[in-house]
C-alpha positions as CSV (number, residue, x, y, z in Angstrom):
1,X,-66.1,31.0,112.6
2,X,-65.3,29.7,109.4
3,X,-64.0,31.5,106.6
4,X,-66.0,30.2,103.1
5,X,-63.1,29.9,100.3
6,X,-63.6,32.0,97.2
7,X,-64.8,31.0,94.5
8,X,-63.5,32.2,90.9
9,X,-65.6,32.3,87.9
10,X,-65.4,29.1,85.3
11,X,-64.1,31.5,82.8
12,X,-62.2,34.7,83.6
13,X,-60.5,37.3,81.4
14,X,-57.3,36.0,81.1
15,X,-58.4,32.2,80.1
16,X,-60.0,33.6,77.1
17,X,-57.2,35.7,76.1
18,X,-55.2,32.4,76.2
19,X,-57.2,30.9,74.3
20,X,-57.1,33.3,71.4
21,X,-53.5,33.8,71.2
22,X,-53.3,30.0,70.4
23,X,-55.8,30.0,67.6
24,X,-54.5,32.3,66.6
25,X,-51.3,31.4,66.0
26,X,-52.2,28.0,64.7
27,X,-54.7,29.9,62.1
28,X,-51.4,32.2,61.1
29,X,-49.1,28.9,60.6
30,X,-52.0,27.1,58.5
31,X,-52.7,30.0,55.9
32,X,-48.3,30.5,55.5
33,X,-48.1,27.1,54.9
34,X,-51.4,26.9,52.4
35,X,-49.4,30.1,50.2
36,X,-46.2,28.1,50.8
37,X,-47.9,25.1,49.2
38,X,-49.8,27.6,46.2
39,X,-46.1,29.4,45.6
40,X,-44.5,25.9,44.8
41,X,-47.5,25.0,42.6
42,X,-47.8,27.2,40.9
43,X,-43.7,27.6,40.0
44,X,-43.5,24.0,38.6
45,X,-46.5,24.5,36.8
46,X,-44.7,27.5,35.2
47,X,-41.7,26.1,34.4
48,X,-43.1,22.7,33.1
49,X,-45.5,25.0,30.4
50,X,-42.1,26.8,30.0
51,X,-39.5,24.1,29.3
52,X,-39.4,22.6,25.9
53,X,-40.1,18.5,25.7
54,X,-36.8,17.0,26.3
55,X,-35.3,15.0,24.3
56,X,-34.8,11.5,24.8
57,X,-31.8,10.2,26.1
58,X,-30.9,7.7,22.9
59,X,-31.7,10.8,20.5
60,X,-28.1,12.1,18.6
61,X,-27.0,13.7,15.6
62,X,-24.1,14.4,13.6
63,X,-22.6,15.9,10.7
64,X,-19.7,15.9,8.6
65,X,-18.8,18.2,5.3
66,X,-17.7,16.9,2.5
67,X,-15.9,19.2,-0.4
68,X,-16.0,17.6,-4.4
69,X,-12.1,19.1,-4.0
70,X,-9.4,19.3,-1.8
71,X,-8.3,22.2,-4.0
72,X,-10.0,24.8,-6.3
73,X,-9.4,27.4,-9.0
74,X,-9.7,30.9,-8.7
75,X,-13.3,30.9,-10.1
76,X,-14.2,27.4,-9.7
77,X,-17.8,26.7,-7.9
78,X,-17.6,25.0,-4.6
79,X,-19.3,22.2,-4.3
80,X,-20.2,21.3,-0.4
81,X,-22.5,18.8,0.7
82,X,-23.8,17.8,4.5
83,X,-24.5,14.1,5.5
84,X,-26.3,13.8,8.7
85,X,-26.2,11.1,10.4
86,X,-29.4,10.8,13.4
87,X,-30.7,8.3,15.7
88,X,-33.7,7.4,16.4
89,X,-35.2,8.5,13.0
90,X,-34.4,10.9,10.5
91,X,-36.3,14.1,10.6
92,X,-36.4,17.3,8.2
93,X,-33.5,19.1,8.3
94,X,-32.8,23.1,8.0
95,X,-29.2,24.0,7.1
96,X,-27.2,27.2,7.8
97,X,-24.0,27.2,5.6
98,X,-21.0,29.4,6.3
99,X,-17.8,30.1,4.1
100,X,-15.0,31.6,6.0
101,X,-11.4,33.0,4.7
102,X,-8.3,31.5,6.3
103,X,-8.8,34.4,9.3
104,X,-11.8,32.9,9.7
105,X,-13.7,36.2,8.6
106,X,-17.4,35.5,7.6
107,X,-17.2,35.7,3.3
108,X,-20.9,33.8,3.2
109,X,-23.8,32.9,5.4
110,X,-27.3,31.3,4.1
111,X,-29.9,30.1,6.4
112,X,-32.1,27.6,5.2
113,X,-29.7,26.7,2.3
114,X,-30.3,22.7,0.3
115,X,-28.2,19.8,1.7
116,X,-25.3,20.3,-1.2
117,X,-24.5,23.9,-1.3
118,X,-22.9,25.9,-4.4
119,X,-20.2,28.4,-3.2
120,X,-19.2,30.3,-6.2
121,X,-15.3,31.6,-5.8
122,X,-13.9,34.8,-7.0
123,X,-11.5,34.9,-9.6
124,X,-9.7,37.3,-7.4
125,X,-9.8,35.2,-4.4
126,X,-6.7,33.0,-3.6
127,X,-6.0,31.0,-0.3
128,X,-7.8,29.0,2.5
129,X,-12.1,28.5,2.0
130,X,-13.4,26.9,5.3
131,X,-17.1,25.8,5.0
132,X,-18.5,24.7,8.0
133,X,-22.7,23.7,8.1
134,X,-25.1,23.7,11.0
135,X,-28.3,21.4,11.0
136,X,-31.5,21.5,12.9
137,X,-34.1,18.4,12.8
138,X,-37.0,20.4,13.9
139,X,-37.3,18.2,17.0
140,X,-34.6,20.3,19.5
141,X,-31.3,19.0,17.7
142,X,-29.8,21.9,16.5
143,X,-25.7,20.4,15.7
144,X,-22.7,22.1,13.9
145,X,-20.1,20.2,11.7
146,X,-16.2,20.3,12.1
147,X,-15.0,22.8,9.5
148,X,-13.6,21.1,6.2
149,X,-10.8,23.7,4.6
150,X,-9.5,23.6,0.9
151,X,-7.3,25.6,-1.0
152,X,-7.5,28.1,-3.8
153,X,-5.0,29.1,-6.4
154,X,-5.3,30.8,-9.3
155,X,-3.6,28.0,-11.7
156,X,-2.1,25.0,-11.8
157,X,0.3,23.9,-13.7
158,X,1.5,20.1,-15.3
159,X,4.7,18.9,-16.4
160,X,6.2,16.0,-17.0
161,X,9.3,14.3,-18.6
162,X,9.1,11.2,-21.3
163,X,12.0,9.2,-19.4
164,X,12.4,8.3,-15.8
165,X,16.3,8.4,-16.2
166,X,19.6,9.5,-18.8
167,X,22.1,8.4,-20.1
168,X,25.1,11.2,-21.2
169,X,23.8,12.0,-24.4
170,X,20.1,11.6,-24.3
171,X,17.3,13.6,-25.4
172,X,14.6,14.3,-22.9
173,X,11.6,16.1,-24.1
174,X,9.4,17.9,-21.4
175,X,5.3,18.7,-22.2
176,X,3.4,21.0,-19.6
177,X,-0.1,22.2,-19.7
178,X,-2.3,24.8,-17.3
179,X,-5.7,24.7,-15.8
180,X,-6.1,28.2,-15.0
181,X,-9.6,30.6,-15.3
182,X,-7.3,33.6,-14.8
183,X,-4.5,32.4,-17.5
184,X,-6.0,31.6,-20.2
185,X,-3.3,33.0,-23.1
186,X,-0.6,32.0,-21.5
187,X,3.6,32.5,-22.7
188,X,6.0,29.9,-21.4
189,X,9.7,30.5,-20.2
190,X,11.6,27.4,-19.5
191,X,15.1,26.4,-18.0
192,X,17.1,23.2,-17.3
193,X,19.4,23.9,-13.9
194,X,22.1,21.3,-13.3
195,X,23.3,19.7,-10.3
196,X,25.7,23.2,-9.1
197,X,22.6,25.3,-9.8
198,X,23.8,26.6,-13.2
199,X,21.4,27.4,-15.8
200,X,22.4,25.0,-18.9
201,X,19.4,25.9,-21.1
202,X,16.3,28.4,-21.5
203,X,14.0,29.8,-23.8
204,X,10.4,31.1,-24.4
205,X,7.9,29.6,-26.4
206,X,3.7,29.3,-26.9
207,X,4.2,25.7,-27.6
208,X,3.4,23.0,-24.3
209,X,7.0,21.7,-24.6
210,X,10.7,21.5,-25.1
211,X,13.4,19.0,-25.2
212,X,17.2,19.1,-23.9
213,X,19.9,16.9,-25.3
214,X,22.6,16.1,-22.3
215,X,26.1,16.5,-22.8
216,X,28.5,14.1,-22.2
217,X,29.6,13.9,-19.6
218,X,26.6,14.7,-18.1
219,X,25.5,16.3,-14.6
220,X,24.3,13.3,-12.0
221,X,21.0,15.1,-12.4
222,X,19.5,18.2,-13.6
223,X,16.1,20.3,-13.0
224,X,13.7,21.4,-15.1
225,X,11.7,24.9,-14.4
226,X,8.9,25.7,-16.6
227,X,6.9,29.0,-16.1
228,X,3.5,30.2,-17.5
229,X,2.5,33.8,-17.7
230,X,-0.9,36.1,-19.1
231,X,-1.3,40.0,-18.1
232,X,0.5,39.5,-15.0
233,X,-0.4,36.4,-13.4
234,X,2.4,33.3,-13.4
235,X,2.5,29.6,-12.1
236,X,5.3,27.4,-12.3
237,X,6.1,23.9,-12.4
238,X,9.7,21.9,-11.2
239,X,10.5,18.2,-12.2
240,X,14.0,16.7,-11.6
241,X,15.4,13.7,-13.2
242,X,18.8,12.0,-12.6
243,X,21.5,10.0,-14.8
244,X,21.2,6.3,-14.5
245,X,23.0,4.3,-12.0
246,X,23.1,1.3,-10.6
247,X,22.2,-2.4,-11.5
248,X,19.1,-4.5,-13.3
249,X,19.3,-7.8,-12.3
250,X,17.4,-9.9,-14.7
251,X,16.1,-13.3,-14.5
252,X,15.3,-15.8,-17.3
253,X,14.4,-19.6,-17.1
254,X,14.7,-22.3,-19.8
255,X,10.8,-22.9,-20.4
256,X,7.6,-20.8,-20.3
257,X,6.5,-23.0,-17.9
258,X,6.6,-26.0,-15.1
259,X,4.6,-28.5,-13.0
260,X,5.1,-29.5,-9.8
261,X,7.8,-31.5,-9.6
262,X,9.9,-30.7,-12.7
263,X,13.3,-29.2,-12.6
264,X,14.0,-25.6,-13.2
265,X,16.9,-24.2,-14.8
266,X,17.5,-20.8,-14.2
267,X,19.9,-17.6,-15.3
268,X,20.7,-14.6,-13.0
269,X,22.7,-11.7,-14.8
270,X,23.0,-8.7,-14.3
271,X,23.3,-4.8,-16.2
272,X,25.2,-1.7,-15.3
273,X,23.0,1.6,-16.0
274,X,25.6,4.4,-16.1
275,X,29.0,4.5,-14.9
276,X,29.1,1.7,-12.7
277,X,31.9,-0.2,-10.6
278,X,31.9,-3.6,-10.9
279,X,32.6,-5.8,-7.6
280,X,35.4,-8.6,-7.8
281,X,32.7,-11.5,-6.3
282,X,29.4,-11.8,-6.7
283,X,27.0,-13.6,-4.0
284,X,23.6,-14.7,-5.6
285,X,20.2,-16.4,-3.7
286,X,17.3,-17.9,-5.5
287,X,14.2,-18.6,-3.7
288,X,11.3,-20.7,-5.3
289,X,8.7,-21.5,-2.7
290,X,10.0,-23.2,0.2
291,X,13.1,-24.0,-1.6
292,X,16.1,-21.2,-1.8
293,X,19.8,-21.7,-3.7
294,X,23.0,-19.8,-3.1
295,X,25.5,-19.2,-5.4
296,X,29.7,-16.9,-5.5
297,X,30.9,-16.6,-8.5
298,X,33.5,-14.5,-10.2
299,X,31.3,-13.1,-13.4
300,X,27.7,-10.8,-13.5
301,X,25.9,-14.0,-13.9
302,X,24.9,-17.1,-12.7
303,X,22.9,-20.5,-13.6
304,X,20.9,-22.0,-10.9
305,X,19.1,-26.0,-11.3
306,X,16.0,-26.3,-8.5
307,X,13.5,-28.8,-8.6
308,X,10.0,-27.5,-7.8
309,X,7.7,-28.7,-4.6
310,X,5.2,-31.8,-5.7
311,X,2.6,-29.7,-3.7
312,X,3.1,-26.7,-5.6
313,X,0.0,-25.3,-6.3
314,X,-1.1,-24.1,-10.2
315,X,-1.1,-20.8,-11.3
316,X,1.8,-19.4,-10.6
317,X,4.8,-19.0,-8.0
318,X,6.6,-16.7,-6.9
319,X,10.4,-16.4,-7.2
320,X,13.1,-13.7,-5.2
321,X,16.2,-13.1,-6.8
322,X,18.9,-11.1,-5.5
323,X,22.9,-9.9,-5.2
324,X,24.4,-9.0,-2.3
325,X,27.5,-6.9,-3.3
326,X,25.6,-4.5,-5.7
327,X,22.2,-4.3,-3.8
328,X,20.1,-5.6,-6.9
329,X,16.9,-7.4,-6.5
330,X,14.2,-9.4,-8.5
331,X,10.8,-10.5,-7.9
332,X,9.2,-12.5,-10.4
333,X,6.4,-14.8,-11.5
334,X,7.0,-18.5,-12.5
335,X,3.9,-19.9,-14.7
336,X,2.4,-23.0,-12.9
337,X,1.2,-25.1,-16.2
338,X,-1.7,-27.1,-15.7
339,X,-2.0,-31.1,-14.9
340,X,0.3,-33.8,-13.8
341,X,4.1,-34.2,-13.2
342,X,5.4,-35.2,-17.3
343,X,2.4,-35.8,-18.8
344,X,0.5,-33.0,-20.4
345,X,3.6,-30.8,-20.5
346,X,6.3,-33.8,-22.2
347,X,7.1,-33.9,-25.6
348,X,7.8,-36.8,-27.8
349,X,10.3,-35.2,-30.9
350,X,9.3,-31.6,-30.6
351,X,5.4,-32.9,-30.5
352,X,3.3,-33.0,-27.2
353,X,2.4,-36.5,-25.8
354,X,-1.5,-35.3,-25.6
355,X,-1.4,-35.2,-29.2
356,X,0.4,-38.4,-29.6
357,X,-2.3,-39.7,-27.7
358,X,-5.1,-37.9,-29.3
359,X,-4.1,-39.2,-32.5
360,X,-3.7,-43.0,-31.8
361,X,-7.5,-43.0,-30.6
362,X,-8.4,-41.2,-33.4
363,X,-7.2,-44.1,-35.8
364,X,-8.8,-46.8,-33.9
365,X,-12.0,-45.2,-34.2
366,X,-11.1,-45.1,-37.8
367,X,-10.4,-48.8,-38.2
368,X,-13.4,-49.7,-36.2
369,X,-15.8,-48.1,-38.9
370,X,-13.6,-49.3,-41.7
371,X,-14.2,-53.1,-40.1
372,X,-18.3,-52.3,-39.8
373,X,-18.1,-51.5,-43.5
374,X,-16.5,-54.0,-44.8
375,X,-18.7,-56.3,-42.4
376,X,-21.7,-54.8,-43.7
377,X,-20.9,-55.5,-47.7
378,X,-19.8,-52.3,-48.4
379,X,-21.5,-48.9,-49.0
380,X,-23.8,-47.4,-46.2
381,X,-26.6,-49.3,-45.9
382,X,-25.8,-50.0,-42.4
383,X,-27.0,-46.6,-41.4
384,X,-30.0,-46.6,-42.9
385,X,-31.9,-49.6,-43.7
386,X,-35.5,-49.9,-45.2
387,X,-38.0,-51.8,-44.2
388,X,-37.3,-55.1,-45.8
389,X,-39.7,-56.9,-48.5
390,X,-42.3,-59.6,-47.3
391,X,-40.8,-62.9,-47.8
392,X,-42.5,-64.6,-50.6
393,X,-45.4,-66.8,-49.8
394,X,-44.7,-70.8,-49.3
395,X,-41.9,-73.0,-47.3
396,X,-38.3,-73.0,-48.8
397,X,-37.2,-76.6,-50.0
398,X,-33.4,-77.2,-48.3
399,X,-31.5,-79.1,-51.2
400,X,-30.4,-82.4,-50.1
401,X,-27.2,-82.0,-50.5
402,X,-24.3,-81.9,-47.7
403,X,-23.4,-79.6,-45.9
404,X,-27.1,-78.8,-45.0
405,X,-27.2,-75.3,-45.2
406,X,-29.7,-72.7,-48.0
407,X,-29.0,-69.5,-49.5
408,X,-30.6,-65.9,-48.1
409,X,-33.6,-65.2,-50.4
410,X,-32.8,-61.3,-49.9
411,X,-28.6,-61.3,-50.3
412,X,-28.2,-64.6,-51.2
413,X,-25.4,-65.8,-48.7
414,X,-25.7,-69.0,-47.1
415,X,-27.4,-69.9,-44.0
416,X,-25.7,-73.3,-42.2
417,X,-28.7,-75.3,-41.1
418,X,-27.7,-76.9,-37.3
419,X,-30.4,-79.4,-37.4
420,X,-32.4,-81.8,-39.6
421,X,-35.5,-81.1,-38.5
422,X,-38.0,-79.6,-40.7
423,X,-39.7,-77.5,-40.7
424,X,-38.0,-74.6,-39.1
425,X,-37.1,-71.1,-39.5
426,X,-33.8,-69.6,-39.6
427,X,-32.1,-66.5,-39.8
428,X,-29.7,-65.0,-42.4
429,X,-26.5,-63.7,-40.1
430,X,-25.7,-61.2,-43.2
431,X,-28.8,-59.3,-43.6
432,X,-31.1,-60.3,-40.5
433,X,-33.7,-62.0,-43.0
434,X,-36.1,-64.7,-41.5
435,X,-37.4,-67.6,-43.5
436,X,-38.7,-71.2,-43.2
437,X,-37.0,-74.0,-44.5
438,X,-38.8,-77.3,-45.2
């Protein structure tokens, strides 16, 4: 007998709890992934309302301080002004200045200060300022400048001397002045130190100088120390100045000026300043252009002959003198004279050839009037002449004698007749007068 074979039901327990599992599952991955998704979202959308617009790429800005000094007084007013420089566009700027001692310890801060800021200084402060700026466009630039430092004293002092050098025996006066707001009144001391340091001369005085004769012989050079004092504040000044040495080597030439082409004649010589020792041989060079001369002689001096370049230009040229054994140099300017080579610049007897030639043209002009003058009968009449009288009425009667020829009715010079024919008219070659002859 045969069995039947079971049969299971289309859907049993465990099918459905299959089923389920994988639902639910896929429903678990789908809503992590959904608040994945919202979690992102929502962060960028935070930070984008969040993050200030950013600024494009070509945008830049700079700044630089500039100080009106590189040095101030004890009670001076600062003076320090901001240039920005910014690309694309300028903007409105907001500036924060800050003054700093040498220590870099804060003295001054002021937000939303002008573009030239006004630092007024103590009269007790002395030292380093250091002013330093930074500058904000409004649009996300915000830049600081490199700090710009100065110094502060509280006086400074002038002096100077009315001669660059000495010779043993000289005066030299000294004048000296101070720019001070904290001495005002001041006294002066003064001393002249020479070259070992000793003190030669000193005084005191209210006046703003002093002079100092040198002995002879005198120190090579000496220094001069002049000192200003009020209620306990001082400032000093130093100059030094030193006995003459050495050589001048001078130049002269035999005329103010040249052309191109003309020959120059020139004198080197040259002058001891102070105790000097003189070299046996001398070695000289000239140099004119393109063109240089050498000369040895025996004596401080020597004469040179050099013919300038046809090409050389007008104006001026320039000319390098020099001597080897002593060192001494000369550079000087030769006047270029206008115009041709011997023409503008020769002279006839001590007078130019120009005016020679100036002259003669003048007197042919004044022989050619003279000759138009006389041509004209005399006086003036040539330059202006009337309107000339209607010839009387009727023919005029040529005389039968020979030559055939009448006289002008108006100036009464003959008129040659070239022809017997009659009637005709002719023309006096004096006075212009027409008439008819018959």
């Amino acid at each position: 007998m045969r069995r039947r074979p079971r049969d299971f039901p289309a859907d049993s327990g465990m099918g459905r709890r299959m089923s389920f599992a994988r639902r639910w599952r896929a429903q678990a991955l789908g809503l992590v992934f959904v608040i994945a998704f919202l979690a992102v979202a929502v962060s960028v959308a935070s930070t984008a309302r969040a993050a200030p617009r950013p600024i494009e790429p070509a945008a830049a800005m700079t700044v630089t301080v500039v100080l009106d000094k590189s040095s101030y007084l004890s009670g001076d007013t600062a003076s320090a002004t901001a240039i920005v420089y910014r690309t694309p566009a300028p903007a409105n700027y907001t500036y924060t200045w800050r003054v700093r001692d040498f220590f870099f310890r804060l003295l001054n801060q002021t937000a939303n200060g002008p573009a030239t800021f006004l630092y007024p200084i103590a009269l007790s402060y002395t030292g380093t300022l250091r002013f330093d700026v930074t500058v904000n466009d409004g649009q996300g630039l915000v830049v600081g400048s490199p700090v710009q430092s100065a110094a502060v004293a509280p006086a400074y002092m002038a002096l100077s001397l009315d001669r660059g050098d000495y010779n043993p025996g000289d005066t030299i006066s000294a004048y000296y002045s101070v720019a001070s707001h904290v001495i005002t009144r001041p006294t002066y001391t003064y001393e002249v130190d020479d070259s070992a340091a000793t003190v030669v001369f000193s005084g005191a005085t209210n006046y703003t100088f002093f002079s100092f004769t040198t002995p002879n012989p005198s120190s090579r050079f000496y220094l001069f120390r002049v000192t200003a004092t009020d209620r306990g504040n001082s400032t000093q000044a130093l100059a030094t100045i030193a006995q003459a040495s050495g050589f001048v080597l001078g130049v002269t030439f035999d005329k103010p000026s040249y052309v191109p082409g003309e020959v120059i004649h020139a004198r080197l010589a040259l002058t001891a300043r102070g105790p000097a020792s003189w070299p046996s041989q001398f070695r000289w060079s000239l140099t004119i252009g393109a063109v240089t001369a050498t000369a040895i002689t025996t004596a401080p001096a020597a004469d040179f002959t050099l013919t300038l370049p046809a090409g050389t230009g007008g104006g001026g040229i320039v000319l390098f003198a020099s001597e080897a054994s002593t060192g001494a140099t000369a550079i000087q300017s030769v006047p270029m004279a206008a115009g041709g080579v011997g023409f503008w610049s020769t002279d006839v007897g001590g007078a130019p050839v120009y005016a020679i030639v100036l002259g003669l043209l003048f007197l042919l002009v004044l022989v050619g009037v003279v000759g138009l003058w006389r041509r004209t009968g005399g006086g003036f009449r040539f330059l202006h002449r009337g309107t000339p009288p209607p010839p009387p009425e009727g023919a005029t009667h040529a005389p039968a004698a020979t030559p055939m020829s009448v006289n002008c009715r108006r100036c009464g010079k003959p008129i040659d007749l070239t022809t017997s024919r009659r009637p005709i008219e002719v023309m006096c070659p004096s006075c212009g007068e027409t008439q008819v002859v018959t």
